[in-house]
N, C-alpha and C positions, 0 to 999 in steps of 0.2 A: 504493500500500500504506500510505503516510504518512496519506492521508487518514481511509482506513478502521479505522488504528488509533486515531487522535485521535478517532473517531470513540466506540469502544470505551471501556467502563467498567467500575471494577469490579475483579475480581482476575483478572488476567493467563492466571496458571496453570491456571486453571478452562478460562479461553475455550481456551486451547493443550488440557488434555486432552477435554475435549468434543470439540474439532475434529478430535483424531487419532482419537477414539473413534470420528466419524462419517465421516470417509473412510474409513478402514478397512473399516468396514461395507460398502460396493461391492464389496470385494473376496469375503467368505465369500455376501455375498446372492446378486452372481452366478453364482458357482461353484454353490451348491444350486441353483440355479432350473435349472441347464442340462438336469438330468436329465428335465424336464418337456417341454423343443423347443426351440426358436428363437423362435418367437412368444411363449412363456411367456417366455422369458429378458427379450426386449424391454419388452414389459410391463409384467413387475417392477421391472425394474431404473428403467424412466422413473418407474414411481409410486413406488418406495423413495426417487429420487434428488428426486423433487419435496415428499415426507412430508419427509425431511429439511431439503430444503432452507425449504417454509414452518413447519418445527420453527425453524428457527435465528434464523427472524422472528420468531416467539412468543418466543424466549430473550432476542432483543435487545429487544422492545418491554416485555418484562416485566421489565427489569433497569435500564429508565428511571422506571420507576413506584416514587413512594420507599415502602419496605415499610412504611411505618404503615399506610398505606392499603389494606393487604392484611386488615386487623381487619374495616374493616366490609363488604368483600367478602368477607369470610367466610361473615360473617353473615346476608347478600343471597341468597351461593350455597349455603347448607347448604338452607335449604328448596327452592329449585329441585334441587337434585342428588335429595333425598326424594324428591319429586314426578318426576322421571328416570327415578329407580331402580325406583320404584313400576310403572309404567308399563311400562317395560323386562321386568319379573317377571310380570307379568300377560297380555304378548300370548302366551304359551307358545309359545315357538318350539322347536321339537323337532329331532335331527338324529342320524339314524339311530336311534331311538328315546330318546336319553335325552334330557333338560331341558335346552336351552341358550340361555338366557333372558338373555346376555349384551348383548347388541348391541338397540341403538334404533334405525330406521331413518326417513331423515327424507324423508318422500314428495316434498316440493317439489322436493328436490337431487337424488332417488336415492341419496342416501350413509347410511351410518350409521353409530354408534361406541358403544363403551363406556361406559357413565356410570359403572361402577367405579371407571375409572383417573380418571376427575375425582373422583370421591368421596374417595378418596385424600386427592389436595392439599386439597381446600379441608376436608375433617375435621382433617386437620391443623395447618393453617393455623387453623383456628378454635381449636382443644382449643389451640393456642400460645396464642391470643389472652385464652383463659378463665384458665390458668395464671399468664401475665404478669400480670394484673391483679388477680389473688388471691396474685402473689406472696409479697408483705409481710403477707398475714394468716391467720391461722390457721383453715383448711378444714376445715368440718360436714361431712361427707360427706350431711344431710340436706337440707345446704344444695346441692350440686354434684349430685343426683339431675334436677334437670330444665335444670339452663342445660348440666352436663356429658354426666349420663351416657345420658340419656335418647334425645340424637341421635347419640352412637356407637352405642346399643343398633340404634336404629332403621336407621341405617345397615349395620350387621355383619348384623344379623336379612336385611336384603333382599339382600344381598349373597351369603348362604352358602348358600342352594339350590340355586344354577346354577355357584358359583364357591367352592368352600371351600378354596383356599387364600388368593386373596386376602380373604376375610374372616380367615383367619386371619394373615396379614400384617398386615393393619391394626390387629387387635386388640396383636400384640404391637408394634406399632410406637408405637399409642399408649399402650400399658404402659412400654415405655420412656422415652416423654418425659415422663409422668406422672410418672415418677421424677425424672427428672432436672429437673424442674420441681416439685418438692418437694411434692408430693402424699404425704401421709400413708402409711406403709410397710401400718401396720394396717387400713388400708382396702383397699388394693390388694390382702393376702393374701385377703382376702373377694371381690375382686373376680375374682381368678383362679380362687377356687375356684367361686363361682357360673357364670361363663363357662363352666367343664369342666362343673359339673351343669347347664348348660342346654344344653350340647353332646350331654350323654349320653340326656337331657329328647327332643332333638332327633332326632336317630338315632333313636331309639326311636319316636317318631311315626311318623317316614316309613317305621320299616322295618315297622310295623302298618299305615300307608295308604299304600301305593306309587306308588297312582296321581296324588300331590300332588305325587311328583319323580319320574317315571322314570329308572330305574335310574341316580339321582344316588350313593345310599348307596353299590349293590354296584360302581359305580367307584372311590368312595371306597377302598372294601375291596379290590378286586382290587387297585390301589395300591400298598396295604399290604403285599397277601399277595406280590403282585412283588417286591417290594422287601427283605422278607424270606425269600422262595420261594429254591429252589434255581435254580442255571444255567439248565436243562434244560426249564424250567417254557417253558412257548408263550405265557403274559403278558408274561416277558420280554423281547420280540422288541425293544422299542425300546432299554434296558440292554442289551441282547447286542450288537447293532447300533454302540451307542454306543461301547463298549468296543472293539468290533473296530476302530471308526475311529481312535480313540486309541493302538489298539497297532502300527496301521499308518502313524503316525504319526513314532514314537519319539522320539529328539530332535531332527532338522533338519526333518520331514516330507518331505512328498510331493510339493512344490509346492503354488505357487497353482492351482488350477482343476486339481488333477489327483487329487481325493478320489475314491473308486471307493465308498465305504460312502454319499455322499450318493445316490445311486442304490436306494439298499436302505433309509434310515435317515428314518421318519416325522418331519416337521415339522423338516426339515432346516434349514429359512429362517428356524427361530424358535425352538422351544424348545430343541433340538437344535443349534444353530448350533454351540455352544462346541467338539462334538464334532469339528465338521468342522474347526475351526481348529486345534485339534491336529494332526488329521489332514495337512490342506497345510501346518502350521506349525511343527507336534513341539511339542513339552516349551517350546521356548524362545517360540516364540508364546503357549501358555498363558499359561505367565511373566510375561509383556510386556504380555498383557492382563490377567490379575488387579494386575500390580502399576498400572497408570493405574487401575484403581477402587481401590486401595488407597489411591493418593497424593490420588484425589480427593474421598476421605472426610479423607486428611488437613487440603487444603484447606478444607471444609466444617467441619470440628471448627474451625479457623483463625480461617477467618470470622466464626462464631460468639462464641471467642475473644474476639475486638477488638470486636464490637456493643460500644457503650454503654449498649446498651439492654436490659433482659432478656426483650422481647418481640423485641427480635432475634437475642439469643440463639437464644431455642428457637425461634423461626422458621425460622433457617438448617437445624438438626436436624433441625424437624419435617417439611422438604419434602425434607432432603438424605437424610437416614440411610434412608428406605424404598428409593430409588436404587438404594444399596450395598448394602442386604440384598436384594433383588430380583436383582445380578445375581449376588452370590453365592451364590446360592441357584438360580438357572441355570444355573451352574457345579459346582454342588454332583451338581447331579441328572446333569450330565454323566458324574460319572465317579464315581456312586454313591452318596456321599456321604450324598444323601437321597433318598424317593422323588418318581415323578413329579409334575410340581407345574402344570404348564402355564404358569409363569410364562417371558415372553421376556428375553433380556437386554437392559438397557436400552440404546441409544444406537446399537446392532448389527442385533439381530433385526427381522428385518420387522414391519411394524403400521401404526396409524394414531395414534388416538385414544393407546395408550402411549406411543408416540413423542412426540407431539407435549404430554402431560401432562408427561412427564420433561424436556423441554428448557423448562415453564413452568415446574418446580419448579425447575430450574438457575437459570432467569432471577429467582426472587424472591432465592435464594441471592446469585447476582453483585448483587440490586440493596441484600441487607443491607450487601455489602461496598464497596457505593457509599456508600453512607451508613455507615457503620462510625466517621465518626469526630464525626455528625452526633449533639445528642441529639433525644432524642425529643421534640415539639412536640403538644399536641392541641390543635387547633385548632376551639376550641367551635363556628365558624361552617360546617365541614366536615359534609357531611350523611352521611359514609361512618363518620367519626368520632363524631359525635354519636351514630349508631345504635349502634356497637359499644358504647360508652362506658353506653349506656342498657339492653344485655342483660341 
């Protein structure tokens, strides 16, 4: 054990709550899968346990790499993810009639994944890198039109026809660090508000030519109308559902592996997870599990904190903060809060491509906090740095 911690770097606290994060997670994954068989159970559980487990590789190998170098792989991976994304949106993959243009499939492996959940990191990771570097000077917004806003545009634009919430995640997440990365307040109100006029710009197309998103919008809208709809309503089925696990719940719960609503309750192993955690766990599992993302937003604001650097600064933020609002936001949808969003909870929920994005977004975090007490060096002879340096 001596070995494997000397081995470890970085802040402590992070690797301890990730690690409870991620055992934990065997335990609601396979309580839900039971309801599908025994062979399903098997399955899951070996691929959950193996995502996880090559998850923790990506976190330790990406927390050796010192985050300067994270600039000009930015900058390498925003046009590749474009080009991902592009591609991903174009094979139209349909599923039960509507647009689910999510998933790239890669013929040589048989696998496929998400180019969303990579767009994420590395948009973020870039928009830190642009900010850092324009810290100390006073920002044209005429000037930030094509190095900034042009490849968030282009990236949210491909994202929100098969997935609108997580475009609309990203957007406000990099609203946020635009903020806090001292981006002109008077620009940003223009920015939100053209965002909503190209949201409403949008809607409005698709619900004139429907056949460019199958029935994207009227999910959007049923959503909505769930969400603010009465009990009664037969959209509700998955809020009803949820609710009942929760109250069957109460405060000690039900046991492990003895939820009776994951049997009845859609996307149990994933968006739905949190509900069943109540359910075997009560009130006091809830608890236990918002307050570890709680404490590891606090770590992550920490980390950030101590950078000496103000590109790792917002580094740390820019990959940590999406994390924490993603599973609060999982949790939110659990028990009403907000409507449904398809987002999973990070470190818990089943997945592949999430998973294993969230435990590289950890791993750049632990590796600001490696170097946290390093300053920042650019090293003209660096071809990862020169590129960025040259954006």
């Amino acid at each position: 054990m001596k070995i494997i911690l000397d081995k470890i770097k970085g802040d402590k606290i992070i690797w301890t709550i990730v690690s409870l994060l991620a055992i934990f997670s065997f335990l609601p994954v396979y309580s839900a899968s039971s309801n599908f068989g025994n062979d399903f159970i098997f399955s899951n559980m070996v691929k959950h346990v193996a995502i996880i487990f090559i998850g923790i590789i990506i976190m330790y190998a990406t927390h050796l790499i010192p985050y300067k170098y994270f600039k000009g792989l930015s900058v390498i991976g925003l046009p590749v993810i474009i080009v991902l994304l592009s591609l991903t949106a174009i094979q139209g993959n349909v599923i039960d009639g509507a647009n689910a243009s999510r998933w790239i499939k890669l013929p040589v492996v048989g696998l496929s994944f998400q180019p969303s959940s990579m767009a994420i990191v590395i948009l973020m990771v870039y928009t830190a890198f642009y900010l850092s570097k324009n810290y100390s000077k006073e920002i044209k917004f005429s000037q930030s039109i094509l190095p900034l806003w042009l490849p968030i545009s282009v990236v949210i634009l491909l994202i929100l026809p098969s997935n609108f919430s997580t475009a609309a995640m990203i957007f406000l997440m990099i609203l946020t660090l635009i903020f806090i990365g001292r981006y002109p307040i008077k620009y940003l109100i223009g920015i939100i508000f053209s965002g909503i006029f190209f949201l409403t710009f949008f809607i409005l197309l698709a619900k004139s030519y429907p056949e460019m998103m199958p029935n994207r919008i009227d999910t959007w809208a049923n959503r909505i109308e769930s969400y603010l709809g009465s009990e009664g309503r037969e959209s509700n089925y998955q809020i009803i559902r949820a609710k009942s696990a929760i109250a069957n719940g109460s405060i000690f719960g039900v046991g492990a592996g003895k939820s009776t609503m994951k049997n009845l309750l859609p996307q149990s192993t994933s968006d739905f997870i949190y509900a069943i955690i109540i359910e075997e766990y009560g009130t006091i599992g809830a608890i236990s599990i918002l307050l570890l993302y709680t404490w590891l937003l606090f770590r992550i604001i920490i980390v950030s904190y101590k950078s000496e650097t103000v590109f790792g600064q917002l580094l740390a933020l820019a990959v940590g903060l999406p994390i924490i609002f993603q599973a609060f936001i999982n949790m939110g949808v659990a028990v009403q809060l907000f409507p449904v969003t398809g987002q999973p909870l990070p470190l818990i929920s089943t997945g592949g491509t999430s998973i294993w994005m969230t435990f590289m977004a950890l791993g750049i975090v632990l590796s600001v906090s490696v170097n946290k007490k390093n300053k920042e060096i650019i090293e003209n002879n660096n071809p990862l740095n020169v590129l960025g340096e040259e954006l």
